[in-house]
C-alpha positions, 0 to 999 in steps of 0.5 A: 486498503485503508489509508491513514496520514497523521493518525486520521483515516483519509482513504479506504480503497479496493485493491486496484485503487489501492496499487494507483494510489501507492505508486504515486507513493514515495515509498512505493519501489517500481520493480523491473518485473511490473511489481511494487514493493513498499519500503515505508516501515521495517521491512518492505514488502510486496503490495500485489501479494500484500493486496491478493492474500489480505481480507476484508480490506485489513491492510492499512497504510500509515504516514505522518 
């Protein structure tokens, strides 16, 4: 997952490093189930299931 905060890439992480580093996230929602949705965006979404069905290390997180 590669992560960008005000347009610059700050970080591209592995799976696991990705889920530690968006649990400190104030966007990222603990569910009761041990899961985490994030809602920063238009509509939130699952970061396990985002993380097991994305490849090659698409999936990008943007904050400003």
């Amino acid at each position: 997952m590669r992560f960008y905060e005000n347009g610059e890439l700050v970080a591209t992480l592995n799976n696991d490093e990705a889920i530690e580093h968006c649990i400190q996230c104030p966007f990222c929602y603990h569910n009761s189930e041990g899961t985490h949705t994030c809602v920063l965006g238009l509509e939130p979404w699952n970061l396990e299931e985002e993380l097991t069905n994305e490849d090659d290390n698409q999936l990008e997180c943007w904050l400003s």
